[in-house]
N, C-alpha and C positions, 0 to 999 in steps of 0.2 A: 817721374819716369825719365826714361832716358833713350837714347835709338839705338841701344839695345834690347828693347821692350820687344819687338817684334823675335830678336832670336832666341830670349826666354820665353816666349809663349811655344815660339815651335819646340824645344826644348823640355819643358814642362808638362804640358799638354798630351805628350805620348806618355805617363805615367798614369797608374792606375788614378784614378779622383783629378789629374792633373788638370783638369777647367777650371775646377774649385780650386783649389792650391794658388792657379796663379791668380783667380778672382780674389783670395785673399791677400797675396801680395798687393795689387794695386791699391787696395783698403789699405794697407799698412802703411802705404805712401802716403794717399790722400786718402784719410781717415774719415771723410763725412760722407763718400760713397760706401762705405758698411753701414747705415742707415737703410739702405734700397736692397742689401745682400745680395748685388749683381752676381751674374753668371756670363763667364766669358762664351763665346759660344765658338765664335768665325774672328779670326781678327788676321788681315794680310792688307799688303799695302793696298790702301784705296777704298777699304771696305773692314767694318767692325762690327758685331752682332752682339747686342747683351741682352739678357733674359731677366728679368725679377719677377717672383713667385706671387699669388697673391695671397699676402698675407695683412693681418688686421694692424701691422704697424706700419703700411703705407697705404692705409684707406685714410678718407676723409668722412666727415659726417653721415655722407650719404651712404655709406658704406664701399664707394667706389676710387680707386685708385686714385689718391691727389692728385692735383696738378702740379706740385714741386717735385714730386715723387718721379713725376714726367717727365720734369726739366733736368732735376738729377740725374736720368737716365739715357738722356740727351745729351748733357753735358758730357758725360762720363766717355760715354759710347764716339764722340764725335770728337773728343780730346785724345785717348787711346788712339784713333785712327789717324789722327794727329799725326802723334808722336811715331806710327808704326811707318807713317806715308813720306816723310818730310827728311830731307838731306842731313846727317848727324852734325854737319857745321852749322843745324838751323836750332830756333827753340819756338813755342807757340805759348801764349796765351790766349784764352774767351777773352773777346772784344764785346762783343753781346751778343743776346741771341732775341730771335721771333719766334713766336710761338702761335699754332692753331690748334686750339683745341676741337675735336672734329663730333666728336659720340662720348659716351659714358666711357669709361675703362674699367672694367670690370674682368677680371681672372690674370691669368699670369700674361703679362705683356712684354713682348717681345722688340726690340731697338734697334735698326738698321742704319748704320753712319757711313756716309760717303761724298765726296767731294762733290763741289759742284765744276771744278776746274781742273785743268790737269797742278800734278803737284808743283811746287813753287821749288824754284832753284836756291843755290846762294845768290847771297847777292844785298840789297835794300831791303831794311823790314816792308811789310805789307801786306795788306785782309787778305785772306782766304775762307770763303764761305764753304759752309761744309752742311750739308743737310740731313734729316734723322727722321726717317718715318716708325713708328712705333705702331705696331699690330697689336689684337687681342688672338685669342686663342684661334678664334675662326677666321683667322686672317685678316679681317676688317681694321681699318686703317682709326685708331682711335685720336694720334695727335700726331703733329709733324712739328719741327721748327729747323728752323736758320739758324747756326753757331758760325759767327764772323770770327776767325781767329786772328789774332795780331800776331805771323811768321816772322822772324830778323836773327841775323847771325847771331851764334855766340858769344858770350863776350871772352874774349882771349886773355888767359891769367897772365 
């Protein structure tokens, strides 16, 4: 992605189907989030919403919503906000992340990503934690985690 991810969403997004559309772009980019079939929902600086259906190829044994399944939608949700929040002279990568699993997950789960800090300037790379509460249908808070991004300038061609 790039910072202009933020003005193809607003861009996109007023087209018919256009959530989907751009949900499939990001797929395109990073290929292993079309595993989870996100759905963009909200995405503006500071704040990201993805949605994933519940379907039987992100259940686990129990029949309920993996825990990677989780984290993928974590990561996803809380790197997009990322990239939509952060100065274009900057770039991020996942440093790690925490994770609570809180209840079962069960039906389609819903991903809220937002800082925990105001956004980071240019300037010296360094963490910025970004947190991601994930709901089930009935609103109940199924898992949450911590993504520490690693922010630092560009590198200049």
């Amino acid at each position: 992605m790039s910072a202009s991810v933020l003005s193809l969403y607003r861009r996109i997004t007023r087209w018919p189907a256009g959530h989907w559309i751009f949900s499939r772009l990001v797929c395109l980019k990073a290929p292993y989030f079309a595993t989870i079939a996100p759905r963009f929902m909200v995405l503006e600086p500071g704040r990201c919403e993805v949605r994933i259906r519940d379907r039987r190829r992100v259940h686990n044994h129990l029949g309920t919503v993996h825990a990677i399944a989780l984290c993928n939608l974590a990561e996803l949700a809380a790197g997009v906000m990322t990239d939509a929040t952060i100065p274009a002279d900057m770039r991020w990568i996942p440093k790690g992340m925490t994770v609570d699993y809180l209840r079962k997950a069960v039906g389609t789960m819903h991903g809220v990503a937002t800082p925990e800090l105001a956004a980071p300037v240019s300037g010296d790379g360094h963490e910025w934690p970004v947190k991601v509460e994930v709901v089930d249908d009935a609103g109940e808070a199924v898992f949450r985690a911590r993504v520490l991004m690693w922010v630092s300038p560009r590198k200049r061609a």
